[in-house]
Backbone as JSON, one array per atom type, in Angstrom:
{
  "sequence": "XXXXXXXXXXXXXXXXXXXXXXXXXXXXXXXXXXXXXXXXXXXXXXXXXXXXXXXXXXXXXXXXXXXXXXXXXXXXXXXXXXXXXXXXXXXXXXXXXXXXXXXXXXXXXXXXXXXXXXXXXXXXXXXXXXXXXXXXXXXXXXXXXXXXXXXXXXXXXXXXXXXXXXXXXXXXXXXXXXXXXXXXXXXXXXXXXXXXXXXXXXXXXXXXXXXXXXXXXXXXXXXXXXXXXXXXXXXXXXXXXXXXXXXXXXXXXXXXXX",
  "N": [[22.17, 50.81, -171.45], [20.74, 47.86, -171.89], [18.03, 45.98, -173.61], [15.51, 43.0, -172.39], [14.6, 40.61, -174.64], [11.84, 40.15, -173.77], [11.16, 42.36, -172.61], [11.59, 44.55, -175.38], [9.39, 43.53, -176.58], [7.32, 44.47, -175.14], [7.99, 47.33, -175.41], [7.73, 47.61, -178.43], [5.03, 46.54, -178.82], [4.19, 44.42, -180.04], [4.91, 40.99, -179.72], [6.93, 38.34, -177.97], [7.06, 35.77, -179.12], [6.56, 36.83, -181.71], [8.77, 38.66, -182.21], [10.67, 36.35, -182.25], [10.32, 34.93, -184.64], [10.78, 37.17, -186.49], [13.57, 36.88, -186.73], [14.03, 34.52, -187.17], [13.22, 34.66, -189.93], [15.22, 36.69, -190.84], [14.26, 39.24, -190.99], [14.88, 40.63, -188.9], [17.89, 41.55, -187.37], [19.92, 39.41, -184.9], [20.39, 40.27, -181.7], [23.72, 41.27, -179.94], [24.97, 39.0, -177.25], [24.76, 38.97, -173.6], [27.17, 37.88, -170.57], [25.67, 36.14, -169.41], [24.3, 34.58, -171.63], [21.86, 35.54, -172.16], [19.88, 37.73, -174.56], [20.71, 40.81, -175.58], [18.96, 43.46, -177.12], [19.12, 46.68, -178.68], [18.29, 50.59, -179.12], [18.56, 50.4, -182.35], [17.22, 48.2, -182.86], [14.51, 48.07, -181.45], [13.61, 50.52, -183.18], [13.73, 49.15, -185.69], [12.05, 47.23, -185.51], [9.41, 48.74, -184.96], [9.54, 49.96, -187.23], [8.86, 47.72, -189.27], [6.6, 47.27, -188.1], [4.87, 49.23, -188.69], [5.14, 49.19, -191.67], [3.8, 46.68, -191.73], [1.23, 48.14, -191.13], [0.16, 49.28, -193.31], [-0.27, 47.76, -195.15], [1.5, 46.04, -195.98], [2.96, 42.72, -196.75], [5.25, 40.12, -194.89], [7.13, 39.15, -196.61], [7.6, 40.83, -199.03], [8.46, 42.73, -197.45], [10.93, 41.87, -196.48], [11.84, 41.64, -199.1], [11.93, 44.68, -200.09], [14.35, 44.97, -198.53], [16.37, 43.7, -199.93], [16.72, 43.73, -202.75], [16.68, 46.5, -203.85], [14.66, 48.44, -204.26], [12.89, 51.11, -204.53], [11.33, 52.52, -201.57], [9.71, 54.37, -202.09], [8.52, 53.3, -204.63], [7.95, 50.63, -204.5], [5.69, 51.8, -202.53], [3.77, 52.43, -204.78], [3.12, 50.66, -205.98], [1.99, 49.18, -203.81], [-0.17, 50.81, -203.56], [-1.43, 50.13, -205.89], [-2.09, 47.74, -205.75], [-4.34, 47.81, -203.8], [-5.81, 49.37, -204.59], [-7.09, 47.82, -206.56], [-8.17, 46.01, -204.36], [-10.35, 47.18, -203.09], [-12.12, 48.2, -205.04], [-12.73, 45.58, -206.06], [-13.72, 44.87, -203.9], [-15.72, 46.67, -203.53], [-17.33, 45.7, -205.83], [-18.04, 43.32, -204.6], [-19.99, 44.54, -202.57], [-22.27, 45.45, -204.37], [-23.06, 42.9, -205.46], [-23.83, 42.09, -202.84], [-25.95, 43.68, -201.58], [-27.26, 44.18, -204.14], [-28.6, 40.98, -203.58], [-29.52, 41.39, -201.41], [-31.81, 43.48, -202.08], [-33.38, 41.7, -203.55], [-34.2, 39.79, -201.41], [-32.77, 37.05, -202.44], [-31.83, 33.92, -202.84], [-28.57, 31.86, -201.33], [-27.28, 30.67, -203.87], [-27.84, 32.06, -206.04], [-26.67, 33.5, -208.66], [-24.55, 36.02, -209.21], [-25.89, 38.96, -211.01], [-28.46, 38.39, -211.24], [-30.15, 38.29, -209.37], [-32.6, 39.56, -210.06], [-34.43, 37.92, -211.5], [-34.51, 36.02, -209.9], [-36.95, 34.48, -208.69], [-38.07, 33.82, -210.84], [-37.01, 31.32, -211.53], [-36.3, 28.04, -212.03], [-35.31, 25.65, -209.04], [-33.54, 24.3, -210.6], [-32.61, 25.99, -213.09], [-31.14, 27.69, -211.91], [-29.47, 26.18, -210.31], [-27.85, 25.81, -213.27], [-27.1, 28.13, -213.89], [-25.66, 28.4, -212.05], [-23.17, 26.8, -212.54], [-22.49, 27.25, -215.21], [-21.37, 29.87, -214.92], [-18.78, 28.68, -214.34], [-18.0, 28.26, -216.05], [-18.52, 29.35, -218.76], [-17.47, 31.78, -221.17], [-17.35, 35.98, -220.44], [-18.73, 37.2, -222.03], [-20.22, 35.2, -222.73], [-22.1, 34.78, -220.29], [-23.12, 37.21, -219.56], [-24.91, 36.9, -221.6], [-26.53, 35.15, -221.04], [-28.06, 36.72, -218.61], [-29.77, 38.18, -219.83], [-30.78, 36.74, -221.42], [-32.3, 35.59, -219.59], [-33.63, 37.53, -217.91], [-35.28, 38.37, -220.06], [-36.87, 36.68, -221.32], [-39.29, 34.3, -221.55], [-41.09, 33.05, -222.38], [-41.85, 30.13, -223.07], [-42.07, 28.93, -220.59], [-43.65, 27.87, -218.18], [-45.3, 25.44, -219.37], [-42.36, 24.07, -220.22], [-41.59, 23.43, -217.48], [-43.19, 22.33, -216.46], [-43.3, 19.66, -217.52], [-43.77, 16.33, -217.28], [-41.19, 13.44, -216.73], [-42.44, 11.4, -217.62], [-43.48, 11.9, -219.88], [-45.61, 11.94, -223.04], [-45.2, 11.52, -226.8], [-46.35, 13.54, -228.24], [-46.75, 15.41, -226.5], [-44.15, 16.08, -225.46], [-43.44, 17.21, -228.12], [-45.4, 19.34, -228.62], [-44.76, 20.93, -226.33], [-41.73, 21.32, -227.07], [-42.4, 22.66, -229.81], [-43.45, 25.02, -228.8], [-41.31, 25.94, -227.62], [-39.04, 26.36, -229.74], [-39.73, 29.3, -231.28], [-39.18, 30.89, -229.3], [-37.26, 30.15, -229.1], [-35.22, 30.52, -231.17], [-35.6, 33.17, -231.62], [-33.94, 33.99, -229.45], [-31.18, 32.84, -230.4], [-31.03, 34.87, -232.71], [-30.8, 37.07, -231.21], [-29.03, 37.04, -229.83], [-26.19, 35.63, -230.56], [-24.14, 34.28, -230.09], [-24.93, 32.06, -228.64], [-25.74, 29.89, -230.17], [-23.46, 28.63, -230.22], [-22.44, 26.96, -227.23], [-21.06, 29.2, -225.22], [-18.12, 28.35, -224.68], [-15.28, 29.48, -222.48], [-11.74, 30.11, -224.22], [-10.04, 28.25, -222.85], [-11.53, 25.99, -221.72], [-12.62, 24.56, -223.56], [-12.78, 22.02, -223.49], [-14.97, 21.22, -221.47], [-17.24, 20.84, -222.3], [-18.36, 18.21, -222.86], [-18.55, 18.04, -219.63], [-21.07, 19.72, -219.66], [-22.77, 18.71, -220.67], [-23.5, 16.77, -219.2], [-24.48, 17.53, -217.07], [-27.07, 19.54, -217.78], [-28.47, 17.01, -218.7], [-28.62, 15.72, -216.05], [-30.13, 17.73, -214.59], [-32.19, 18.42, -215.55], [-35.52, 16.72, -216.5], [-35.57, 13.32, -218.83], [-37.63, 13.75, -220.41], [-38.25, 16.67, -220.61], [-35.16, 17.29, -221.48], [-35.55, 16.25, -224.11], [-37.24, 17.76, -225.23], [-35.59, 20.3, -225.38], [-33.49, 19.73, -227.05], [-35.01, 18.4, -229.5], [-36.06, 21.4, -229.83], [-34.28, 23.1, -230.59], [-33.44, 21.66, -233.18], [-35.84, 22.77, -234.94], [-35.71, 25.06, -234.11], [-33.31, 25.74, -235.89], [-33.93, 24.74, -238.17], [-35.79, 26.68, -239.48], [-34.57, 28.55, -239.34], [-32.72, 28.15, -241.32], [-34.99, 27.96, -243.36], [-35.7, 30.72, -243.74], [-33.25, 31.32, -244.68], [-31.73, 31.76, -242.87], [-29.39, 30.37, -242.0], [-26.49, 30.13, -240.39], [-23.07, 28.84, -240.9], [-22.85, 26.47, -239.44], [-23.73, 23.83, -238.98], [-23.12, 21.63, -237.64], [-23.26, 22.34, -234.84], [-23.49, 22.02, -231.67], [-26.53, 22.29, -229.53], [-26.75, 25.08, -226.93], [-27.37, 24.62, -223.76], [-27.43, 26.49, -221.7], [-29.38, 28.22, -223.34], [-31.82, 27.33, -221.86], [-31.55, 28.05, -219.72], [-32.73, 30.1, -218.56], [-35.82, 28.98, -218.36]],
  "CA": [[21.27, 49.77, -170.92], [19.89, 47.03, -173.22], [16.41, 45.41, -173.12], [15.54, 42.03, -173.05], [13.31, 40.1, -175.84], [9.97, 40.6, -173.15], [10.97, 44.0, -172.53], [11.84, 44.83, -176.47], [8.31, 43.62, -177.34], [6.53, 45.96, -175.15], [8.32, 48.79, -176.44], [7.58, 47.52, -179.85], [4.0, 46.48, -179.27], [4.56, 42.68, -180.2], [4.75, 39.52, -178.93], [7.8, 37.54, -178.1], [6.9, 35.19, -180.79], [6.87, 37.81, -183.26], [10.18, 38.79, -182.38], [11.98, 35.73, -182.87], [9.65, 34.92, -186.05], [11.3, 38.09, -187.48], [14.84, 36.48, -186.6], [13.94, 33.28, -188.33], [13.12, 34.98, -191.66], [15.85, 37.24, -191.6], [13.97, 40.8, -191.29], [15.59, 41.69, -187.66], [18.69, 41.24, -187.06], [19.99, 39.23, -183.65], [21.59, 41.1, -180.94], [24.52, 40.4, -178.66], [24.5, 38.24, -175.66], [25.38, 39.12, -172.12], [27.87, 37.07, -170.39], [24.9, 34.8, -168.92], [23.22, 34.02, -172.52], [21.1, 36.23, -172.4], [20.12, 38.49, -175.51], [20.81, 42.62, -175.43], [18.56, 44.3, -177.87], [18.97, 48.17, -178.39], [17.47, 51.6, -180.05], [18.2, 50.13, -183.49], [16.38, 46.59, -183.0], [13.17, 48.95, -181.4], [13.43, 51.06, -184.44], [13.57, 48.34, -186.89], [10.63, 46.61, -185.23], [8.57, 49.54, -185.37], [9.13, 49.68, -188.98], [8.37, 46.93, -189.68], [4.82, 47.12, -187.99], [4.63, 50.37, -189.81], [4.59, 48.9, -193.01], [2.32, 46.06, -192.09], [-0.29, 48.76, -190.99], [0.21, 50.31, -194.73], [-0.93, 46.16, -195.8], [3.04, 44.94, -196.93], [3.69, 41.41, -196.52], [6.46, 40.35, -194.62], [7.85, 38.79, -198.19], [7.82, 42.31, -199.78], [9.44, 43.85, -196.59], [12.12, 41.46, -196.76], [12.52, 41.88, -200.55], [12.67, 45.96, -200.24], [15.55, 45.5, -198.12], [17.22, 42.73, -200.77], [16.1, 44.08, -203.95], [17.02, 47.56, -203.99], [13.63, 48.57, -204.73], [13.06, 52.37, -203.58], [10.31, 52.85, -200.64], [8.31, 55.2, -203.41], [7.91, 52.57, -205.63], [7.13, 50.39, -203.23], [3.92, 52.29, -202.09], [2.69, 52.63, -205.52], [2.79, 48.89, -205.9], [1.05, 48.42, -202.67], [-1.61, 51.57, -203.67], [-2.0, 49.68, -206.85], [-2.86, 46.52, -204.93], [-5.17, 48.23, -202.52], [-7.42, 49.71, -205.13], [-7.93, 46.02, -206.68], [-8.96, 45.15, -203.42], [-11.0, 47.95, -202.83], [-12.87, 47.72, -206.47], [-13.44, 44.31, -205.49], [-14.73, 45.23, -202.35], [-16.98, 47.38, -203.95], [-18.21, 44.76, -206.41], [-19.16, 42.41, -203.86], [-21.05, 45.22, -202.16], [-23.19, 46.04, -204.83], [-23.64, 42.08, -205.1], [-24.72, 41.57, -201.89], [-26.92, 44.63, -202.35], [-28.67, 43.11, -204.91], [-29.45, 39.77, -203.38], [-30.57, 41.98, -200.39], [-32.53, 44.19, -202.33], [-34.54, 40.96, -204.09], [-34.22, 38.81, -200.48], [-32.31, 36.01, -203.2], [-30.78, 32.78, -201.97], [-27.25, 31.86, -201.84], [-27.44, 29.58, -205.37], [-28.06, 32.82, -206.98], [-25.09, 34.25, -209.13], [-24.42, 38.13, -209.26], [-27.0, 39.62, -211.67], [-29.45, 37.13, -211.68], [-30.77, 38.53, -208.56], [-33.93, 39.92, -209.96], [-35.25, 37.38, -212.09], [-34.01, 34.4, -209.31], [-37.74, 34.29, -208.75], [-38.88, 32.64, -212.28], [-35.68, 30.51, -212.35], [-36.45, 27.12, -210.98], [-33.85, 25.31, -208.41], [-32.51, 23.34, -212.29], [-32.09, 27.19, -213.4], [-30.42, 28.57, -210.88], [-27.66, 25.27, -210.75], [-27.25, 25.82, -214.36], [-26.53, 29.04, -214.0], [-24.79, 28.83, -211.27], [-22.18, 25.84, -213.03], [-22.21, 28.25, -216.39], [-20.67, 30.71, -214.46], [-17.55, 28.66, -214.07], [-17.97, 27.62, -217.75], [-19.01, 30.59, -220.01], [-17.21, 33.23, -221.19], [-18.17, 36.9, -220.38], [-19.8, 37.63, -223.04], [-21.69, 33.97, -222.12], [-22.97, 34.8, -218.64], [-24.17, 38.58, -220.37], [-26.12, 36.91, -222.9], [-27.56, 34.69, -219.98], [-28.22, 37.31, -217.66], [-30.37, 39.31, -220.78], [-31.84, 36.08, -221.67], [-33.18, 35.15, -218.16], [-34.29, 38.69, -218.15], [-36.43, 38.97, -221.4], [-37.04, 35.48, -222.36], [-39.53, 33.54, -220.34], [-42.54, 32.36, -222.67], [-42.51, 28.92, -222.92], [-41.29, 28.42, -219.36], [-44.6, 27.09, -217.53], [-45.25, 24.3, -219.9], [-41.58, 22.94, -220.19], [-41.01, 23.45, -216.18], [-44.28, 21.43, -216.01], [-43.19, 19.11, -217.92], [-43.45, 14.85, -216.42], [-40.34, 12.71, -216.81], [-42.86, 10.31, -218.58], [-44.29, 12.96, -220.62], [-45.57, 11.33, -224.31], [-44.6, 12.04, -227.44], [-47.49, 14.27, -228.47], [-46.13, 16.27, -225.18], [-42.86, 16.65, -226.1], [-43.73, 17.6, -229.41], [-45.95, 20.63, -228.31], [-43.67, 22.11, -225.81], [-40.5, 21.62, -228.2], [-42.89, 23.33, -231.06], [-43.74, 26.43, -228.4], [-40.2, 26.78, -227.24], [-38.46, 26.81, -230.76], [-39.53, 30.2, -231.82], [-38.29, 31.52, -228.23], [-35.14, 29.61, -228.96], [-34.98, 31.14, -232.39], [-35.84, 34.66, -231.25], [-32.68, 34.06, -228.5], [-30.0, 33.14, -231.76], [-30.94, 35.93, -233.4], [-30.68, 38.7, -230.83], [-27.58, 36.82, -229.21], [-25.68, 34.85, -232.01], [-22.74, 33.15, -229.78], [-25.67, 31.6, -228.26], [-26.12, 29.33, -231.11], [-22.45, 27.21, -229.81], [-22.25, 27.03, -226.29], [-20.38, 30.26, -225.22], [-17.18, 28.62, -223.58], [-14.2, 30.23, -222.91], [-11.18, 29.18, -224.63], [-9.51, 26.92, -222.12], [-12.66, 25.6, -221.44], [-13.65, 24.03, -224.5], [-13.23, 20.4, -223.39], [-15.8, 21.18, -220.63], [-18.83, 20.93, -223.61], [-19.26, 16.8, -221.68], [-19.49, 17.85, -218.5], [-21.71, 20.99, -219.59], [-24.0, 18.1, -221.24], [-24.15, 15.62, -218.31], [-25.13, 18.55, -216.0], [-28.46, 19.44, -218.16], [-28.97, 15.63, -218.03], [-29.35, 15.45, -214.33], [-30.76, 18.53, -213.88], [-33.59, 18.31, -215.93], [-35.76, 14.98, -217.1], [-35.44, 13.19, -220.02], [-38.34, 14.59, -221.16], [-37.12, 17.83, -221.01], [-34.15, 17.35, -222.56], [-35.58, 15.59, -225.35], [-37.92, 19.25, -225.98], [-34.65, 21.09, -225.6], [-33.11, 18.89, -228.29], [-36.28, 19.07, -230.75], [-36.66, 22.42, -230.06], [-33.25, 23.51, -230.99], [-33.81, 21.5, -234.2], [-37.22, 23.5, -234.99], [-35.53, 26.61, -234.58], [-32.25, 25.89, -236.82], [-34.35, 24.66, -239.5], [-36.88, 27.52, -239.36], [-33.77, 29.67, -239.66], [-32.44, 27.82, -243.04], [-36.09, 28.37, -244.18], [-35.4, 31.77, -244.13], [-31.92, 32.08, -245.31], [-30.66, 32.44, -242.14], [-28.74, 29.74, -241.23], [-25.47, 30.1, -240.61], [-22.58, 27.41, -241.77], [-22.31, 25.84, -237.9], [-24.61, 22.54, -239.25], [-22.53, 20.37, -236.44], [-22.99, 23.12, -234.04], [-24.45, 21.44, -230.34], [-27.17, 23.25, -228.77], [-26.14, 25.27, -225.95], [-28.07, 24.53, -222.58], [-28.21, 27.53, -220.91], [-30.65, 28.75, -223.58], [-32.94, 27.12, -221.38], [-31.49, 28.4, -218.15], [-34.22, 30.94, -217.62], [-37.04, 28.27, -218.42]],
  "C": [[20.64, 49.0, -172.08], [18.85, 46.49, -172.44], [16.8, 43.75, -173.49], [14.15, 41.81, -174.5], [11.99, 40.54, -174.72], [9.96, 41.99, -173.5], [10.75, 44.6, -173.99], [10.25, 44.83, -177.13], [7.4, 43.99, -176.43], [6.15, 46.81, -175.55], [7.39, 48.58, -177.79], [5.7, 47.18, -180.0], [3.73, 45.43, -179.71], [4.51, 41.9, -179.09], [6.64, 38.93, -178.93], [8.29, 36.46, -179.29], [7.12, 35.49, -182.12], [8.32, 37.41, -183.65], [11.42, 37.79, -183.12], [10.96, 35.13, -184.12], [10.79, 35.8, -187.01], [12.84, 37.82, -187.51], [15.12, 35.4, -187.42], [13.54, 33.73, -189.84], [14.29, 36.27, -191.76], [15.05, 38.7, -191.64], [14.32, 41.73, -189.68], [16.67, 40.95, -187.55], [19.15, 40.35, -185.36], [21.03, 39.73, -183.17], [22.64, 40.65, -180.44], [24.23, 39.67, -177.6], [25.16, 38.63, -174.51], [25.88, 38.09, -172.1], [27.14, 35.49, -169.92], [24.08, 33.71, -170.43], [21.98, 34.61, -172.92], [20.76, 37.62, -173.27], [20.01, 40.17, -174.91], [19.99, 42.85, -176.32], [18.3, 46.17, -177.8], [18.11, 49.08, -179.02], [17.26, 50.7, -181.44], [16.77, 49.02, -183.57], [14.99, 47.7, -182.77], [12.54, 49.7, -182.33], [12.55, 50.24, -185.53], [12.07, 47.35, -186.53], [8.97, 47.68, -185.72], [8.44, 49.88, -186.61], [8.38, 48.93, -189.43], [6.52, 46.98, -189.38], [4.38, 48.42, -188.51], [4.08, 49.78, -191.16], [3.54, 47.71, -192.94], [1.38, 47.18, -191.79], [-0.71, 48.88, -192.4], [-0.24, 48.82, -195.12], [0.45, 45.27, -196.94], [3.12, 43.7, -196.21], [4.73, 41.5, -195.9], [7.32, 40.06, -195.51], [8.51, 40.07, -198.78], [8.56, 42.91, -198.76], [10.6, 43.11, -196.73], [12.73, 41.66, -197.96], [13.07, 43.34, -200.52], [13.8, 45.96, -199.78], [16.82, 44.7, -199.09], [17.52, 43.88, -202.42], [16.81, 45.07, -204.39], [16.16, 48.48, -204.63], [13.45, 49.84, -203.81], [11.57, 52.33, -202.94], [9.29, 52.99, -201.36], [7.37, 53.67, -204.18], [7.05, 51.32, -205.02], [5.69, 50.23, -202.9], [3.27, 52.3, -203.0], [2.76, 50.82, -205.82], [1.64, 48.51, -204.77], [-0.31, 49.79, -202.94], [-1.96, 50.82, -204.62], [-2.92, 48.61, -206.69], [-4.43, 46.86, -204.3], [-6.35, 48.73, -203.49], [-7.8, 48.89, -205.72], [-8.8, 46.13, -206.04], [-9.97, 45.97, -203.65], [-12.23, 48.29, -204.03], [-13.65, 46.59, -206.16], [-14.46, 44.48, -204.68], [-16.21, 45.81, -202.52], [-18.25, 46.52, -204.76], [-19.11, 44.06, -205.74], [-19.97, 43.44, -203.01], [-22.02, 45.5, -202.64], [-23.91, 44.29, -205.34], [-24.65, 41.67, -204.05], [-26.07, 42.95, -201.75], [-28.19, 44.16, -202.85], [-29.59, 42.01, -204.53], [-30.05, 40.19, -201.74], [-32.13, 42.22, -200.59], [-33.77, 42.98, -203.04], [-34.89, 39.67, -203.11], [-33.79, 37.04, -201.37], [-31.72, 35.1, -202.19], [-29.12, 32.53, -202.2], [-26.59, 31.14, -203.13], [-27.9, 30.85, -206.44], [-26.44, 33.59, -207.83], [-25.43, 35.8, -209.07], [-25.09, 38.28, -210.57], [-28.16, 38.9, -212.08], [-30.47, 37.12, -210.28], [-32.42, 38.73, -208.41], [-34.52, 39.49, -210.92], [-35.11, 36.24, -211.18], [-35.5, 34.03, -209.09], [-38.46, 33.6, -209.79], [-37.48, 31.71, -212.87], [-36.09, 29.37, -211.06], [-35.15, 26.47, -210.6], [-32.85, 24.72, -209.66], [-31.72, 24.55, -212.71], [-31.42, 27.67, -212.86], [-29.04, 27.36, -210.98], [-27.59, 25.61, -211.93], [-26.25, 27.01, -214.74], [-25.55, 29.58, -213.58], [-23.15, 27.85, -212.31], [-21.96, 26.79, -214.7], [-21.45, 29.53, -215.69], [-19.45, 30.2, -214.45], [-17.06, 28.46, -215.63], [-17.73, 28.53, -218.93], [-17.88, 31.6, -219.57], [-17.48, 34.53, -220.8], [-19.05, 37.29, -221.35], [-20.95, 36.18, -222.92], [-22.33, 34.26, -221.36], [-24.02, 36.13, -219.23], [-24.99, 38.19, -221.09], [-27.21, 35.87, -221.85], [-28.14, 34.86, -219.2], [-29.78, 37.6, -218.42], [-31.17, 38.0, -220.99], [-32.84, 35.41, -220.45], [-34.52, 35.94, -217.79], [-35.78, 38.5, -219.02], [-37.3, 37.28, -221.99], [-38.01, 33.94, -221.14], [-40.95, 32.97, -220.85], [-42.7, 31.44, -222.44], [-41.68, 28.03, -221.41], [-42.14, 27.32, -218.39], [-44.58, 25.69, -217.95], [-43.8, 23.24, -219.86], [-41.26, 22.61, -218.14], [-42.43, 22.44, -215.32], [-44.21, 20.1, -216.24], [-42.71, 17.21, -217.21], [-42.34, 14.25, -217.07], [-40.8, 11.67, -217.97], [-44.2, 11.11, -219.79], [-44.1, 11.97, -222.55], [-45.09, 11.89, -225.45], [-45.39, 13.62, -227.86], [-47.09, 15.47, -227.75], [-45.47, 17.35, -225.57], [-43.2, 17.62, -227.47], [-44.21, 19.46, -228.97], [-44.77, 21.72, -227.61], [-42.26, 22.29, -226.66], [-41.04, 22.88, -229.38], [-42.71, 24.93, -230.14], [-42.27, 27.04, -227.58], [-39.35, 27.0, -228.33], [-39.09, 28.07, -231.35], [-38.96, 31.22, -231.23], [-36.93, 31.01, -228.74], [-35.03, 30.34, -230.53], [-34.85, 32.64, -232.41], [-33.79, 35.25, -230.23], [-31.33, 34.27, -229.58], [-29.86, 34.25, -232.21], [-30.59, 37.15, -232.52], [-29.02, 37.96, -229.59], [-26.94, 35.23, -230.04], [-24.89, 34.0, -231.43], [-23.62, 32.24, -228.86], [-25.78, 29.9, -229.0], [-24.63, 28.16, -230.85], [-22.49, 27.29, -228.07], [-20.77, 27.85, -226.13], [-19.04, 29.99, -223.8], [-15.86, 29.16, -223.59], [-13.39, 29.63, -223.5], [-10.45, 27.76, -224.52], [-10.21, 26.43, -221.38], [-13.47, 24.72, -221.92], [-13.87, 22.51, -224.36], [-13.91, 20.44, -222.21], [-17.53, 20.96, -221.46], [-19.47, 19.43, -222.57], [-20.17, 16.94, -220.68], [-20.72, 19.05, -218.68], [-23.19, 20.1, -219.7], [-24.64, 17.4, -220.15], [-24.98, 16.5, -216.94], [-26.42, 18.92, -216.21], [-29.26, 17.98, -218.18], [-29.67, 15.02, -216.97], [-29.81, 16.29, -213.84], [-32.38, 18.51, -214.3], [-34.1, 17.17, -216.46], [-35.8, 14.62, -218.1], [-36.51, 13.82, -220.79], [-38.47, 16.08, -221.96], [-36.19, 17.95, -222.02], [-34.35, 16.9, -223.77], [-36.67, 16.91, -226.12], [-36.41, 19.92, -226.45], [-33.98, 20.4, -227.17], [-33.97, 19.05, -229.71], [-36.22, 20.46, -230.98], [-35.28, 23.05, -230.76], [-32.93, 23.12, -232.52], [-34.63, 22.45, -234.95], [-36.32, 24.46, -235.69], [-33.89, 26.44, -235.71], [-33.09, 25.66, -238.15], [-35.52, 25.88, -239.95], [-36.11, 28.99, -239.79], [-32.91, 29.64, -240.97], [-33.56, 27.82, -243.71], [-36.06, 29.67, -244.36], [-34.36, 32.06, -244.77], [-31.15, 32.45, -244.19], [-29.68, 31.21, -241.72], [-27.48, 29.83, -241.03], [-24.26, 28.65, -240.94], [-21.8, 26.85, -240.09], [-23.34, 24.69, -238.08], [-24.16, 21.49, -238.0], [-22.58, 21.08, -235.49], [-23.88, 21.91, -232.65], [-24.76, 22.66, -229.88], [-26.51, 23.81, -226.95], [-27.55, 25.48, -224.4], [-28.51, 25.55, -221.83], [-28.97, 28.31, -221.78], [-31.84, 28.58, -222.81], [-32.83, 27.5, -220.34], [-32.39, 29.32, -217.63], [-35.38, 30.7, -217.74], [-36.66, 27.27, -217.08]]
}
């Protein structure tokens, strides 16, 4: 007795659709036809179906099931390919759990990046985009030194975050003076600080890194950040420290946790 296609995907637990899906790629074979046109499918086809939804339970592609049977790729190996996969995910999985975690545990908004959860409170909405757009920008070892400086580094934050658009020179001056020994303190205890920390195929992103502190914060601002980054390089060739990066451009997210 043969089944038809309805009947077949009963048995099998499918859809009709499936079925001939799996005919159009080639991972079931098609059966005979009765004399009216109408298809036979037997044990094997039921088999081979149930395989197949076997290995999707286990999380194989239908790509990869079609390849094991091309390939000549043994079952075993196979599974450790697809365990290898699975604990990615599952790592992953974990990561973003202990993300969302975090921005539980400090009620954060969604403009917060992953570890920046529990200072997002003294990071104004400018801080938080910067940080968030340095995330696609910075290296790892960038975002770590921006996490630590968000963290620890928050003196002259009031004054520049107070700071008017039409703020005088006199202004500027002051808050540039009281954030260059913070910005000097930052170089020294994180050194790749001192170029903007981007990755390597990254490095013609320095423009847009600039036009982004531009519009995030007011000229006034930016014209402390600028001074102040002066201040502290020359404050650090008064000591002997300067290093030989004289053309270096200041890197913006020093200020990301002001």
């Amino acid at each position: 007795m043969a089944w038809s296609t309805r009947r077949l995907a009963q048995l099998a637990g499918t859809t009709v659709k499936t079925i001939r899906h799996y005919h159009a790629i080639g991972l079931l074979e098609e059966p005979s036809r009765a004399g009216n046109g109408y298809k036979q499918y037997g044990t094997a086809h039921l088999v081979r179906l149930l395989q197949i939804a076997r290995l999707r339970e286990l999380g194989m592609p239908l790509a990869d099931i079609a390849e094991l049977e091309t390939s000549g790729e043994t079952f075993t190996q196979t599974l450790r390919t697809l365990d290898a996969q699975l604990a990615e995910s599952i790592a992953r999985s974990q990561e973003l759990r202990a993300e969302i975690a975090e921005l539980l545990e400090h009620h954060a908004e969604a403009d917060v990046p992953a570890g920046f959860a529990s200072v997002a409170d003294a990071l104004t909405p400018a801080d938080r985009a910067i940080v968030m757009i340095s995330e696609r920008l910075f290296d790892e070892q960038g975002m770590e030194d921006l996490r630590e400086i968000a963290a620890e580094h928050q003196e002259a934050d009031d004054a520049f975050n107070a700071l008017p658009a039409d703020a005088d020179e006199e202004e500027i001056d002051a808050v540039a003076a009281d954030l260059a020994p913070v910005l000097r303190t930052i170089h020294e205890e994180h050194p790749g600080t001192r170029n903007p920390p981007l990755g390597p195929e990254r490095r013609s992103s320095l423009p847009d890194l600039t036009q982004v502190v531009a519009e995030l914060y007011n000229p006034a601002q930016v014209e402390v950040l600028r001074r102040a980054y002066v201040l502290a390089r020359q404050a650090g060739a008064d000591d002997g420290g300067a290093r030989s990066d004289a053309g270096a451009t200041p890197d913006p997210g020093d200020q990301a946790g002001g």
